[in-house]
C-alpha positions in Angstrom: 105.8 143.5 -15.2 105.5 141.9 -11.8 101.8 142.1 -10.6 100.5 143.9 -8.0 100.5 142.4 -4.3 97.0 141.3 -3.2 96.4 141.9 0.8 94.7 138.7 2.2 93.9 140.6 5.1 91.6 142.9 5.8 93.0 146.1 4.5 90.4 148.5 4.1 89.0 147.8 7.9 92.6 148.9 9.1 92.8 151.5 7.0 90.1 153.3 8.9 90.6 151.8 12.2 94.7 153.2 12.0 92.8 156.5 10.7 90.8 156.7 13.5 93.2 156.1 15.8 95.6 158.6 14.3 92.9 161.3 14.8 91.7 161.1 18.4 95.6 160.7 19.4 96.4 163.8 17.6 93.2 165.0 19.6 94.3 163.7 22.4 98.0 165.3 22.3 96.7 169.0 21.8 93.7 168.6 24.4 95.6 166.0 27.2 99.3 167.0 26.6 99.0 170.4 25.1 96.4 172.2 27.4 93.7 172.3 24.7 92.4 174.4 21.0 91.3 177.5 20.5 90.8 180.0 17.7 92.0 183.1 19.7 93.2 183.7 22.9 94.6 186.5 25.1 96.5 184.2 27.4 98.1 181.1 25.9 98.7 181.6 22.3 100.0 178.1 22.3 96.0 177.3 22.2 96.2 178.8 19.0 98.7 176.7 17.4 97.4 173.2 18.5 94.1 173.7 16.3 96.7 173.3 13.4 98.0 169.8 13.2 95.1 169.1 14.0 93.2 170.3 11.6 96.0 169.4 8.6 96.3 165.4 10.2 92.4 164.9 10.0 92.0 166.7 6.6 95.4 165.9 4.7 95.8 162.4 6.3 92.5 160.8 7.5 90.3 162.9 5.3 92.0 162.5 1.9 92.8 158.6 2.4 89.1 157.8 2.8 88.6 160.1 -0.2 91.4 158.3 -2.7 89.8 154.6 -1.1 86.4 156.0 -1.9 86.2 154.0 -5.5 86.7 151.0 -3.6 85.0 151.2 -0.5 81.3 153.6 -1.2 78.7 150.9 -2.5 76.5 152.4 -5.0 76.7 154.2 -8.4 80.2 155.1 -10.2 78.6 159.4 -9.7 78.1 158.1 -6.4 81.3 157.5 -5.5 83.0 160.3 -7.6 80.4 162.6 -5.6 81.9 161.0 -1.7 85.6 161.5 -3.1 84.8 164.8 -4.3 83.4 165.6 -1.3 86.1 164.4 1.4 88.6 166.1 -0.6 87.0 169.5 -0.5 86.5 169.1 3.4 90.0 168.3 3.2 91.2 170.9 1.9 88.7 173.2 3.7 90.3 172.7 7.0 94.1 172.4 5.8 93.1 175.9 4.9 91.9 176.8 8.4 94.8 175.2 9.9 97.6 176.8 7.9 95.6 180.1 8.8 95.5 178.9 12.6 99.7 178.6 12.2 99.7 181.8 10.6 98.0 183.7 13.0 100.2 182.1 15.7 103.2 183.7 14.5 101.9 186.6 13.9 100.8 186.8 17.4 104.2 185.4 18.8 106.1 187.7 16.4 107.4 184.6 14.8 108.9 184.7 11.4 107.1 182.3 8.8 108.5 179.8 6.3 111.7 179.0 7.8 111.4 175.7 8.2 111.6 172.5 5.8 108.1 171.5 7.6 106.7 174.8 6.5 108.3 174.5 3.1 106.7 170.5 2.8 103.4 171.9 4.5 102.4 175.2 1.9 103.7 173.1 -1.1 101.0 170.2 -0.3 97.9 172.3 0.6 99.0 174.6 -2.7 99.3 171.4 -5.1 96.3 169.8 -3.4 94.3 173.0 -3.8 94.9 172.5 -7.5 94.5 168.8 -7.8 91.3 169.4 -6.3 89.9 172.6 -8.6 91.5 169.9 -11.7 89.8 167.1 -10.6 86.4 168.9 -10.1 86.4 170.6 -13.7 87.8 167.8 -15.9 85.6 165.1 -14.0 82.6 166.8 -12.9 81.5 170.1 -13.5 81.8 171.2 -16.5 83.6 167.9 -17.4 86.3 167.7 -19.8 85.5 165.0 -23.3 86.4 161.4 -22.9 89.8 161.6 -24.7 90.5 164.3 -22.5 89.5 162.3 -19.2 91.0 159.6 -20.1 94.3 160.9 -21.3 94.2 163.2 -17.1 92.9 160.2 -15.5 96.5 158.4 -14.3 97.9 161.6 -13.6 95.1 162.4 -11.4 95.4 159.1 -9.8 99.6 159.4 -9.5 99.7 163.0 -8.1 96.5 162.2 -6.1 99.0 159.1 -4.3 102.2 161.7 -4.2 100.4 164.3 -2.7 99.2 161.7 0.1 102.6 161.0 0.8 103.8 164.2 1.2 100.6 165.3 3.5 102.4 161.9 5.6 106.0 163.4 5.3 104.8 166.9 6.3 103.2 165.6 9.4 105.6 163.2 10.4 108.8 166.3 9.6 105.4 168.9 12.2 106.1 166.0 15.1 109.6 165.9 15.0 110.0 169.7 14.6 107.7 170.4 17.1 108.9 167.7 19.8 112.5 168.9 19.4 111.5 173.1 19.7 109.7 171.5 23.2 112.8 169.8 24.1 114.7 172.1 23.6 112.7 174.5 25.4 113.0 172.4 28.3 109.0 171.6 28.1 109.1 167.8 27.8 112.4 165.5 28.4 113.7 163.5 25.6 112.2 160.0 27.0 109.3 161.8 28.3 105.4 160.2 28.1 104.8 163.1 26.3 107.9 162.4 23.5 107.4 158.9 23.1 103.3 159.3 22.4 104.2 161.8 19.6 107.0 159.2 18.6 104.4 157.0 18.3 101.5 158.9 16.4 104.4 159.5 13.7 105.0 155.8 13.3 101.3 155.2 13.3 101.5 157.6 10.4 103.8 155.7 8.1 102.0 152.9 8.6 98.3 154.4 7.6 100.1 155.3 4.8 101.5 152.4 3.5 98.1 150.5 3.9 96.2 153.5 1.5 98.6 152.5 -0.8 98.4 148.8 -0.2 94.5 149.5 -0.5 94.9 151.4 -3.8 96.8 148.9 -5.7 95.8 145.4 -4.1 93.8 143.7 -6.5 89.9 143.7 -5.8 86.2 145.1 -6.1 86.6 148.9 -7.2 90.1 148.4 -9.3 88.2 149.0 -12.9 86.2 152.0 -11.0 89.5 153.6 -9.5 91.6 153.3 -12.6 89.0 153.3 -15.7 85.6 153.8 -14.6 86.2 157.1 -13.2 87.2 159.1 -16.5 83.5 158.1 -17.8 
C-alpha cells in the first residue's frame, strides 16, 4: 500500500491563511458586491439571503476544517484537543443552522418555492448528516462516552464521514456560487465577464483548493497522526 504523501511545505499555515482568505472574500461579496446582511428587512429581502452563504462558508468550510486539523494543530492535552474540535464543530453547525434558516425565510418572503435545486438538495443533506456526526461524535467520545472496543471500532468512520462531509460542505458551496452567479446573469444583474462574476469565479476555486490542503493536512505524515487516528478513541 503506497504511503501517504508528506507536504514539505508548510501546509497547516496555508490552511488557515486560504481559510481566512475565503471568509472575508465571501464577506466581502455580500457587504461590497451584494449591498450588505441583515436578518430582516422590509425593503431589500436580498439582505436577507446574503447572511446565508455566509454563515454556511465560515461554519461548514472554515469552521469545520480547523475543527478536523484540530488533533494536529491545538498544543496541549489529547481532552484538550478533543474539547477545541468539539467545539468548532458545534459553532459549526450552530450557524449552518442559522443560515439555512436565513435561506428559508428568504423564500418565504419572496414566495419562492424551496428544494428545487441540486444546491439545496447538496446543502440540507450536509447540515442533516453533519448534525448527526456531530450528536455521534459527542456521545461515543465524550459525554457519556461509549467503551474502548466500542470507540475504537466508530473511530475510522468518524474520521471517513468527518472527511466526506468536508467535501461535500466544499461541493455545496462551490454548486451556491455557480447557482447564484448564473440566477444574477441571467437576471441581467452582473455580465458574464463582469468584476463581480470573475471574484465569485475565483472564491470557488479558492475553495477547492482549501480543500485539498485539509486533506493534504489530514493525511501528510507528522506531529498529531497517532492523536488523529488512535489517540482519540481513548
Amino acid at each position: 500500500m503506497a504511503a501517504a504523501p508528506a507536504a514539505r511545505f508548510p501546509v497547516f499555515g496555508l490552511v488557515r491563511l486560504l481559510g481566512l482568505a475565503a471568509a472575508a472574500a465571501i464577506v466581502v461579496w455580500a457587504v461590497h458586491f451584494r449591498g450588505g446582511m441583515a436578518l430582516s428587512s422590509e425593503t431589500d429581502k436580498l439582505l436577507i439571503f446574503n447572511v446565508h452563504p455566509v454563515l454556511m462558508l465560515i461554519g461548514l468550510v472554515v469552521l469545520n476544517g480547523e475543527a478536523i486539523l484540530a488533533y494536529k494543530t491545538v498544543p496541549g492535552t489529547k481532552k484538550l484537543k478533543k474539547l477545541v474540535h468539539l467545539a468548532l464543530q458545534f459553532l459549526a453547525m450552530l450557524l449552518s443552522l442559522i443560515g439555512l434558516w436565513t435561506v428559508w425565510k428568504f423564500h418565504d418572503e419572496r414566495q419562492i418555492d424551496h428544494l428545487y435545486t441540486l444546491h439545496s438538495w447538496l446543502g440540507l443533506a450536509c447540515i442533516i448528516f453533519f448534525s448527526l456526526q456531530w450528536a455521534t461524535g459527542f456521545y461515543t467520545f465524550w459525554y457519556p462516552g461509549g467503551s474502548r472496543s466500542g470507540r475504537a471500532s466508530l473511530l475510522p468512520w468518524h474520521v471517513f464521514f468527518g472527511l466526506f462531509l468536508y467535501v461535500l460542505a466544499i461541493a455545496t458551496s462551490v454548486s451556491g456560487l455557480l447557482e447564484k452567479s448564473i440566477f444574477m446573469q441571467s437576471a441581467k444583474m452582473i455580465g458574464r465577464f463582469s468584476t463581480e462574476a470573475m471574484f465569485m469565479n475565483s472564491l470557488g476555486m479558492l475553495l477547492v483548493l482549501l480543500g485539498a490542503l485539509v486533506i493534504l493536512a489530514v493525511v501528510t505524515p507528522g506531529v498529531g497522526k497517532i492523536d488523529t487516528y488512535r489517540g482519540s478513541s481513548e
